[in-house]
C-alpha positions as CSV (number, residue, x, y, z in Angstrom):
1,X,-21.4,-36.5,35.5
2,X,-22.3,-33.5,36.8
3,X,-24.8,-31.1,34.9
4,X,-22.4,-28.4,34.5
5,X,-19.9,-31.0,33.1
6,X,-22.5,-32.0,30.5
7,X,-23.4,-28.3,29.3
8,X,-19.4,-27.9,29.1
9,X,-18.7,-31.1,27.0
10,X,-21.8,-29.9,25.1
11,X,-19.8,-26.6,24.7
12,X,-17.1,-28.1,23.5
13,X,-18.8,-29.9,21.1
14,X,-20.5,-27.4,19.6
15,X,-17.6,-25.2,19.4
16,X,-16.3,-28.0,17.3
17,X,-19.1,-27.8,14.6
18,X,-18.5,-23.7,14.7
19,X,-15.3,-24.5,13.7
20,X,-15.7,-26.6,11.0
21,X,-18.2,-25.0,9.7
22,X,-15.8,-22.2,9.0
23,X,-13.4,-24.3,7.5
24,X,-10.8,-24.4,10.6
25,X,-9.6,-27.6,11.9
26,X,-10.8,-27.9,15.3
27,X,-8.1,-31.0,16.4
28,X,-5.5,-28.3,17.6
29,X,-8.3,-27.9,20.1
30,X,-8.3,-30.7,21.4
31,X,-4.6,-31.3,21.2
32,X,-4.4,-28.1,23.4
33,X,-6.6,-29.7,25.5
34,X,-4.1,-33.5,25.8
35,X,-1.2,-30.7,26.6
36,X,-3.7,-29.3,29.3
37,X,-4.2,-33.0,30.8
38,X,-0.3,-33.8,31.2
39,X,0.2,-30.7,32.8
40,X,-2.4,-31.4,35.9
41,X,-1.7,-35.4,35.5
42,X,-0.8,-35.3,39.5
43,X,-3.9,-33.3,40.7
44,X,-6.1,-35.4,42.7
45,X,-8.7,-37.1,41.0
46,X,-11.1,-35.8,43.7
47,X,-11.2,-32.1,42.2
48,X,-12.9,-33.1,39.2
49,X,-15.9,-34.0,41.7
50,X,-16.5,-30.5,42.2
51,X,-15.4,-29.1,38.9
52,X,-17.4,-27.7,36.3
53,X,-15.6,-29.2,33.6
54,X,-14.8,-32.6,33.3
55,X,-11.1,-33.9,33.1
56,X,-9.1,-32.4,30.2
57,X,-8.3,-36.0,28.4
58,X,-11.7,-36.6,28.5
59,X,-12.9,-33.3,26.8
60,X,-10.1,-34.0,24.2
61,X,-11.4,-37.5,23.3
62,X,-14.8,-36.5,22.9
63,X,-13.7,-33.9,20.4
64,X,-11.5,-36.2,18.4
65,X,-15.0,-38.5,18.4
66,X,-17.1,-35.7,16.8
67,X,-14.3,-34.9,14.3
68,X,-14.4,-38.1,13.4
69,X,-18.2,-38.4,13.2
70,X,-18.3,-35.1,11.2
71,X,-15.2,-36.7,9.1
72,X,-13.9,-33.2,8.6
73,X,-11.7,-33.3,5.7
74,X,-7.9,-33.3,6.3
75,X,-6.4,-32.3,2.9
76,X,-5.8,-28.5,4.0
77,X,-5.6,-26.8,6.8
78,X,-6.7,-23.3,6.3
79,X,-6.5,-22.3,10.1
80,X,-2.5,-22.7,10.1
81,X,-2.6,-20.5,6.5
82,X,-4.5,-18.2,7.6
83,X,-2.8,-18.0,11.4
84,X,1.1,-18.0,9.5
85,X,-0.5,-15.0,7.8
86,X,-1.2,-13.0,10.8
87,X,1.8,-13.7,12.5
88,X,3.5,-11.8,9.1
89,X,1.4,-9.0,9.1
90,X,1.5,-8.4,12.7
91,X,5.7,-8.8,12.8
92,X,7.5,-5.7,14.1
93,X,10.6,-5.0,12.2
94,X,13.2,-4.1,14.5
């Protein structure tokens, strides 16, 4: 793996405990990141040679690892609470 794909998985990974440590559940990350993956599925494998991230899946995977390493709890998931209550405020009546 290239170094620049090791400082962005390390990103990634640290975004995670950012996350958590604010109480959002950082699995819609990496479910954004799956989506990301089957939409490039038929792009050569060869381009992630010279990318500076490493392939979508694999980001995702190693996300879902540290969640589970951290064992973030599951019972309630403020991010959606809290992102429902901004889609209110910001609604437009028409």
């Amino acid at each position: 793996m290239l170094t620049t794909q090791k400082l962005e998985t390390e990103a990634d990974l640290t975004a995670v405990d950012y996350l958590e440590k604010t109480g959002i559940d950082p699995e819609p990350f990496a479910n954004f990141l799956y989506r990301l993956a089957d939409q490039t599925k038929n792009l050569p494998s060869q381009i992630y040679w010279i990318s500076s991230h490493p392939e979508s899946k694999e980001r995702a995977e190693k996300i879902i690892e540290r969640i589970k390493v951290n064992d973030f709890p599951k019972a309630e998931k403020k991010d959606s609470l809290r992102f429902e209550r901004l889609k209110r405020s910001l609604k437009v009546s028409s």
